[in-house]
Residue frames as qw, qx, qy, qz and C-alpha x, y, z in Angstrom:
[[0.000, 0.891, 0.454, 0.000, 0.00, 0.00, 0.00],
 [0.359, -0.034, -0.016, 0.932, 1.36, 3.50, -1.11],
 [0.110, -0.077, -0.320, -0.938, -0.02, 6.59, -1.17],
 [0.062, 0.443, 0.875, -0.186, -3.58, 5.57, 1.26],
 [0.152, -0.322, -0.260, -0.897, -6.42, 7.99, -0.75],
 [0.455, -0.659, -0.599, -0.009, -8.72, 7.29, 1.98],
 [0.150, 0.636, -0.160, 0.740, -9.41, 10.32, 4.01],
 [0.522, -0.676, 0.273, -0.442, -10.05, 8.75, 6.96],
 [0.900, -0.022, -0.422, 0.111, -7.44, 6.27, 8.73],
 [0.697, -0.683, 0.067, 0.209, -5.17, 5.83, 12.00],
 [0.585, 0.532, -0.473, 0.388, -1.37, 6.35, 12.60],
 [0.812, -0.538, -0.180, 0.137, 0.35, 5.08, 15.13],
 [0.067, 0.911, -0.319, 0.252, 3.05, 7.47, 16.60],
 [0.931, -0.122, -0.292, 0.183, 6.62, 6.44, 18.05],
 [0.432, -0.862, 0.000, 0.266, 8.85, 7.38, 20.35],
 [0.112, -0.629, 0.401, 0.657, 11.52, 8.06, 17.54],
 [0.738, 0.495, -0.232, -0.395, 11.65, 8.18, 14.06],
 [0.282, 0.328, -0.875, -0.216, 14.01, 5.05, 13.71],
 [0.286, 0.135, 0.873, -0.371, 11.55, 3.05, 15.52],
 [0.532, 0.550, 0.126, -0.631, 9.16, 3.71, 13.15],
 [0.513, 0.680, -0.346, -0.394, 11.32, 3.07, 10.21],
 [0.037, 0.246, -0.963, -0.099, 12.11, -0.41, 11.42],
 [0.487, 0.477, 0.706, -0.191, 8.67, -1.64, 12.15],
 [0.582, 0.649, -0.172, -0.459, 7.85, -0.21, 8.35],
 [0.155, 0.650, -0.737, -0.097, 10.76, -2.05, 7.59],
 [0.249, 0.077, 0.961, -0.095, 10.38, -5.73, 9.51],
 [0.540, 0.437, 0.604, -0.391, 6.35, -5.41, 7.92],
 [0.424, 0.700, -0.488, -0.304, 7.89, -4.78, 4.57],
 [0.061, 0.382, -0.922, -0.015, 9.94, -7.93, 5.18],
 [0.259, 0.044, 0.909, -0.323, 6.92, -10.10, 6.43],
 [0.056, -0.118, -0.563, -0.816, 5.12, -8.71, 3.53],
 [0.086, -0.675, -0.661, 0.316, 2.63, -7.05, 5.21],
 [0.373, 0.244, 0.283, 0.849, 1.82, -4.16, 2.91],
 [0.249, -0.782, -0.532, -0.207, -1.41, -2.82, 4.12],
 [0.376, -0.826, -0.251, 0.336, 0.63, 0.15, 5.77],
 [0.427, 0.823, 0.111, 0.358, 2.26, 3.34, 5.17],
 [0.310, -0.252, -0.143, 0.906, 5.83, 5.47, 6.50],
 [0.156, 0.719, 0.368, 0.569, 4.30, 8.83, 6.73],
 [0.359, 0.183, -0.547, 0.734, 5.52, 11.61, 8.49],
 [0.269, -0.575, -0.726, 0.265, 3.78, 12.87, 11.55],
 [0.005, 0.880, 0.286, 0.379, 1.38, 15.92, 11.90],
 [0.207, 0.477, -0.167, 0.838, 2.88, 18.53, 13.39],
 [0.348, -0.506, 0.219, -0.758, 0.42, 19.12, 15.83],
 [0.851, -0.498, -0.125, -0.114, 0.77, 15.93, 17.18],
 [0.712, -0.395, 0.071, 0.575, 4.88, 15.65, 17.68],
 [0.326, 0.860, -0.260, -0.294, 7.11, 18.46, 16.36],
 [0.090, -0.718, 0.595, 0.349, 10.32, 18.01, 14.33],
 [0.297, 0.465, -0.787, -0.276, 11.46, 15.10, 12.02],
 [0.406, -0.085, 0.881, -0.228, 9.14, 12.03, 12.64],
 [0.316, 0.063, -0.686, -0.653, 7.28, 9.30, 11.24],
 [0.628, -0.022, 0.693, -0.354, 4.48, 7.16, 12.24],
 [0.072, 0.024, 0.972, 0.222, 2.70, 4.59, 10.52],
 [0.635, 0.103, 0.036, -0.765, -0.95, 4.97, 8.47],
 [0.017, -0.291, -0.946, -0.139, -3.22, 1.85, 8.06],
 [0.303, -0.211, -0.313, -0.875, -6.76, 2.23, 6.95],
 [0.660, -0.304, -0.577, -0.373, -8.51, -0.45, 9.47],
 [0.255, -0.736, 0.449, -0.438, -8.55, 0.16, 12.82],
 [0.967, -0.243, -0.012, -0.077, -8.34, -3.98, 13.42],
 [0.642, 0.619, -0.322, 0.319, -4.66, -3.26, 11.73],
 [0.291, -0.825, 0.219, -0.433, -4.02, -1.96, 14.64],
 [0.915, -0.266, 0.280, -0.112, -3.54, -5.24, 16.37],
 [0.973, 0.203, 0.082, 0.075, -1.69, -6.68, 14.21],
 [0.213, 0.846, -0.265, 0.411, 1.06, -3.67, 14.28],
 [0.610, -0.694, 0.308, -0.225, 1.10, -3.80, 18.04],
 [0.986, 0.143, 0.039, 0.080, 2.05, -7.68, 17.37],
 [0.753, 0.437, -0.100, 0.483, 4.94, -7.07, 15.10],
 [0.210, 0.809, -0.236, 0.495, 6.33, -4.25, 17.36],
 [0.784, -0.449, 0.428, -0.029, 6.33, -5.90, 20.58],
 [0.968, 0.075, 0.141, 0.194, 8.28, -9.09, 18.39],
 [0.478, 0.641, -0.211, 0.562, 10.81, -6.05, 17.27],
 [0.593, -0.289, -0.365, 0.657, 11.00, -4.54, 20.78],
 [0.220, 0.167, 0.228, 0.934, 9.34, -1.79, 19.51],
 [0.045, 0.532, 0.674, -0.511, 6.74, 0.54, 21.60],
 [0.055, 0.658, 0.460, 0.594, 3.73, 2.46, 19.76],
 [0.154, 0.119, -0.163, 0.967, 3.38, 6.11, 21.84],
 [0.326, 0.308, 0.383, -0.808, 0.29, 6.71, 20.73],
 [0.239, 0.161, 0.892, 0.348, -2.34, 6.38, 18.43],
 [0.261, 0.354, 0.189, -0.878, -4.74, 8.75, 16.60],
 [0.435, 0.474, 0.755, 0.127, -7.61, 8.45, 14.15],
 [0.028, -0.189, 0.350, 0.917, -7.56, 11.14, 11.19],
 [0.284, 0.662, 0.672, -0.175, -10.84, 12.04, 10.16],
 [0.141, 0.216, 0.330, 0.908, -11.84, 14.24, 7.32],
 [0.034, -0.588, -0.555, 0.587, -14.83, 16.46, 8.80],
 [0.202, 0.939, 0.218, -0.171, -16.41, 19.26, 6.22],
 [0.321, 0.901, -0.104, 0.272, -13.35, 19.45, 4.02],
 [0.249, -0.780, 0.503, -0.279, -10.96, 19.85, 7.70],
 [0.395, 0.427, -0.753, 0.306, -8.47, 17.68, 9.48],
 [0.747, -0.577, 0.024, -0.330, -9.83, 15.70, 12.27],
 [0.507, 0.456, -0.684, 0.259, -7.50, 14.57, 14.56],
 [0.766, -0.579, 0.021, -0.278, -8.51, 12.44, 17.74],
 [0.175, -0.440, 0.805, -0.358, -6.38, 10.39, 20.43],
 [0.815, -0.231, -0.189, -0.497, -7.22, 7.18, 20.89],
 [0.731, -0.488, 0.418, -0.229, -6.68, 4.93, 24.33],
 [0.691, 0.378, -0.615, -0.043, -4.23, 2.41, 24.10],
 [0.765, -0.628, 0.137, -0.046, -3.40, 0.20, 26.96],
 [0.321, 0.731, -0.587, 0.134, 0.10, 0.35, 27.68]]
């Protein structure tokens, strides 16, 4: 999956960008395409990061999975929403 035209889907934030770019990286390898490197909004971290977009929020699960198996911790997790045209951007609960 490149390039997700849906306008509404999740990303899951990390606590750096190289953590990111290895889980992209090991789910590339395990050929799990159904996700995207993309960098993070601004108004949710500042400076030079990435998180990860998927369009189903079951994906979710299946991320978690593969990062635990890397050693790798999701931050956070948001749901993008397209609203009248605008950016929606929620939080959503993860248990940690």
């Amino acid at each position: 999956m490149r390039d997700i035209p849906n306008k509404n889907y999740y990303i899951a934030v990390f606590e750096s960008r190289n953590h990111a770019l290895h889980l992209y990286q090991h789910l590339n390898n395990k050929k799990l395409y159904h996700y995207d490197l993309v960098p993070t909004p601004c108004v949710i971290k500042a400076g030079c990061s990435y998180s990860i977009k998927f369009l189903n929020f079951d994906d979710y699960y299946t991320l978690e999975r593969e990062a635990t198996l890397i050693h790798k911790k999701i931050a956070s997790l948001y749901q993008i929403e397209s609203i009248n045209g605008r950016r929606q951007i929620s939080k959503i609960q993860i248990n940690e």
